[in-house]
N, C-alpha and C positions, 0 to 999 in steps of 0.2 A: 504494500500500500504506500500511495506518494501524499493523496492527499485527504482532508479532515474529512471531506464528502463517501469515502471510499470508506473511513471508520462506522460513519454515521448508519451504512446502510450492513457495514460488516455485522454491527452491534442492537441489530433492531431481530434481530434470531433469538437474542438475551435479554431478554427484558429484565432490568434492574428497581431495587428504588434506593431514592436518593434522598437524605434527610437534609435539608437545609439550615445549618446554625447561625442564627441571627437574619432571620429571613425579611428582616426592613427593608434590604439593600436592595434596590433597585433593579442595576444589574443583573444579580444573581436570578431575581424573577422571570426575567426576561429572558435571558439563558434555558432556565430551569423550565418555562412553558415553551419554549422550543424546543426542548431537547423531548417532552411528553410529546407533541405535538408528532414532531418524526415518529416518533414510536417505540424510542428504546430506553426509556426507564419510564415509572411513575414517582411521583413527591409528596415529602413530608415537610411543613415548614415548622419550625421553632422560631419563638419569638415573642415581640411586643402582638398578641393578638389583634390589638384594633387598630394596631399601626398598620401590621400586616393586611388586616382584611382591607384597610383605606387605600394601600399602595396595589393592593392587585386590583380594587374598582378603576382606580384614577388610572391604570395601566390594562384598564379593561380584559384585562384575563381574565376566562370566565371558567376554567377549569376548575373540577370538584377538587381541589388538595384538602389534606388533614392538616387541620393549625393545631399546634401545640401552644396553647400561652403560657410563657414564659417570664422570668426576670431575666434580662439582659447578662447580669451576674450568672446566674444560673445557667443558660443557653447551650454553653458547651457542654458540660455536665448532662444535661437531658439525650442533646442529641447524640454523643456515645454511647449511652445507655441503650437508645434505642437501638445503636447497630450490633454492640456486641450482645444484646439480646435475641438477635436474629429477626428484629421487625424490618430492618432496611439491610441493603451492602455495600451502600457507598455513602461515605462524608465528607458533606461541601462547607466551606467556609462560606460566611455570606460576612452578618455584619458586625465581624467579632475582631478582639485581637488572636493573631495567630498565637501567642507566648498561651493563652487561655484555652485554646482550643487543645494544644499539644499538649499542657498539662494534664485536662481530663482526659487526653487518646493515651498517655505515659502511666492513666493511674493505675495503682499493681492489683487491685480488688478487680474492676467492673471494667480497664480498658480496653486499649485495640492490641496492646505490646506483644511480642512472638517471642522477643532475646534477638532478633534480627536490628541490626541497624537500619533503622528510617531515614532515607535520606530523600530529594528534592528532584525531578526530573522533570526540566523545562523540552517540551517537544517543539520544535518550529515547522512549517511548512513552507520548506524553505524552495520554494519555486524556478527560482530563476539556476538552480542545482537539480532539480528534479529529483528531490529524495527530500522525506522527511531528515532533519537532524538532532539528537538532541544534545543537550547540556545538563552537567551536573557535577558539581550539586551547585547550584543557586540559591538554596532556598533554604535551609536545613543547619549543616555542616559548616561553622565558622570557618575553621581553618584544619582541613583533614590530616590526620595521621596516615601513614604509609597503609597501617592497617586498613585503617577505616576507606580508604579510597579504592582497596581490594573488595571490601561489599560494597560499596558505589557504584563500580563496576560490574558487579555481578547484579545488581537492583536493575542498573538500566539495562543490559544484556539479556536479563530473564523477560521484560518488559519488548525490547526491539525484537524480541525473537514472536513475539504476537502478532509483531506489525508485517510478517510476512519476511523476515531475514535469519537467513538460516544463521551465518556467522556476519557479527556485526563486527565494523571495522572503531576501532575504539582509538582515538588520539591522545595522549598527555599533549595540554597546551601549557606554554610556557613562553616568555618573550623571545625565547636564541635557539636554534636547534641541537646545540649542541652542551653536555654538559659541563657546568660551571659551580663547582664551590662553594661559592658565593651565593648562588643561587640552589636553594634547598629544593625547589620543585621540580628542578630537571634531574637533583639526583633521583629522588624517587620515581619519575617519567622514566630513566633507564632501567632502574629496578625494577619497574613493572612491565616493561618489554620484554625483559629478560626474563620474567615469572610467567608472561605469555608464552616465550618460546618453550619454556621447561613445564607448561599446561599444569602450573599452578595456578593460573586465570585460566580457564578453560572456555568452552565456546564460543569466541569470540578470537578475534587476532587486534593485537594490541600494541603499538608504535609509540616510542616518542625518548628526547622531549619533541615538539614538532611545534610552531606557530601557527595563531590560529588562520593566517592565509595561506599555506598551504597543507593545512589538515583539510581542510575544504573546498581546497580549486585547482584542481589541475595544470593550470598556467602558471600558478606560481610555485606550485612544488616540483615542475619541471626546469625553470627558470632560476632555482634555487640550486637545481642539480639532484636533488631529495629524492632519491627511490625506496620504495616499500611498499607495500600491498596496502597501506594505511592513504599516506597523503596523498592527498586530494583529492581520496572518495571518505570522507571521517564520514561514518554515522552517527555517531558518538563522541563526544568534546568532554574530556574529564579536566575539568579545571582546576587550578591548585589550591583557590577560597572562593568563598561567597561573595566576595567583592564582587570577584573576576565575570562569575557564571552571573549574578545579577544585571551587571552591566550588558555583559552580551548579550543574555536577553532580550533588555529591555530595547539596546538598540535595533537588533532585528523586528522588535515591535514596531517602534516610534519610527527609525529613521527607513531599514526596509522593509514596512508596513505588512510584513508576513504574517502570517496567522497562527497563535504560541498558544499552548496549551502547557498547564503544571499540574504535578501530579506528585505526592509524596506516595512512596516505596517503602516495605517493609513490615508493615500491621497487618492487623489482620483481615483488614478492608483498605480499598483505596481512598487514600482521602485527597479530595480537591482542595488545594491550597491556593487560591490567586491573590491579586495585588487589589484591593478596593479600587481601584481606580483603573482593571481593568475592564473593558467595554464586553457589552454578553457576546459577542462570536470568537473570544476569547475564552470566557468562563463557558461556552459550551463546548468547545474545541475540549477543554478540561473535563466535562462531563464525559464526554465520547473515552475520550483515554481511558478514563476513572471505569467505563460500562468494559471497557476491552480487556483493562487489568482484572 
């Protein structure tokens, strides 16, 4: 699959439902009745009840959902409950803080936790490359350990192998291609090449350090002189912090205007993690992934 259209209808075979935490937000309604509306999940909203019911009239949705009234404080708390109860199977953020929401998917009684590392997987539909790509971790993981970027790895590999890729090509991005000292992220980008070759990362082929133009362009990992079965077909962009994978993101949103989907990995449900401030063909792009995981 290249593009979200191709998820949309992969994922209408599986009908999901999807709990809404903090379901004021706009956006996320608008998403969330389109993604019913296709056909591959149904919704639960949590929330300020009469705010809720006044934003889906003014927003003339007129779909039967289940409202949850809620205290704002409370929100996340209810809506985990309901998934790891087995009412819903996916968890979307709406009008909450994320630090809130991850606390009650982390709690050790009633959450979503496996002992898996959760980490953050930005998807892009990245067009003008013909192939989805994602990033990670953006969203999750401040600053990964060697370890931790070995289940990062294996989070988005488990996840691309859905998307119809047998073995995904996975890049360590880093500013230089080559390793430097000085620079901690390129030594780990060779240690985990080298853990690919010795299929301690397994399914997957795994390159780097490698920059992120020619992890993803052909021209310029030719032009660089760069051979490997990695650069300039990346699937997969493992970046060395959150900084990094956020910014990328964000620019393939804003600057070229691709269409991004995020998705935390590793619960025991998908949870949809977006930016408030992203627009719903975003938050449903997120929905779709969230129905595929």
């Amino acid at each position: 699959m290249k593009r979200f259209d191709e998820i949309f209808e992969k994922v209408k075979k599986r009908k999901k439902t999807v709990v809404l935490v903090g379901a004021e937000d706009r956006e996320s309604l608008i998403a969330l009745d389109e993604a019913v509306k296709l056909g591959f999940v149904d919704g639960i909203l949590v929330g300020n009840g009469k705010i809720v019911k006044d934003t889906l009239e003014d927003l003339k949705i007129k779909d039967d959902f289940e409202i949850i009234d809620s205290d704002p404080s409370l929100s996340s708390e209810v809506g985990v409950k309901i998934v790891s109860s087995g009412k819903a199977d996916i968890l979307m953020k709406g009008l909450v803080k994320t630090s809130a929401l991850l606390k009650a998917v982390l709690n050790p009684e009633w959450g979503l936790r496996t002992g898996s590392l959760l980490s953050h997987l930005t998807v892009v539909e990245a067009k003008d490359y013909d192939r989805f790509i994602g990033i990670t971790d953006g969203g999750m993981i401040i600053r990964p350990t060697l370890d931790q970027k070995v289940q990062i790895v294996k989070n988005a590999v488990t996840f691309f192998k859905k998307l119809g890729i047998d073995t995904p090509k996975v890049a360590c991005i880093a500013a230089i291609e080559v390793v430097n000292p000085d620079m901690p992220e390129t030594l780990d980008a060779a240690e985990l090449s080298v853990m690919g070759k010795r299929k301690q990362i397994d399914e997957c082929i795994i390159e780097g350090p490698l920059g992120f133009d020619n992890a993803i362009d052909e021209r310029a990992a030719r032009v660089k002189g760069i051979k490997n079965d990695v650069a300039g077909h990346a699937d997969i962009l493992l970046v060395p912090d959150i900084h990094s994978g956020n910014f990328i993101g964000k620019t393939m949103d804003y600057c070229a205007h691709y269409t991004i989907g995020g998705i935390v990995l590793g619960a025991k449900a998908p949870i949809v993690v977006v930016s408030r401030a992203d627009e719903a063909r975003s938050k449903l792009a997120s929905i779709s992934l969230s129905a595929l995981a």
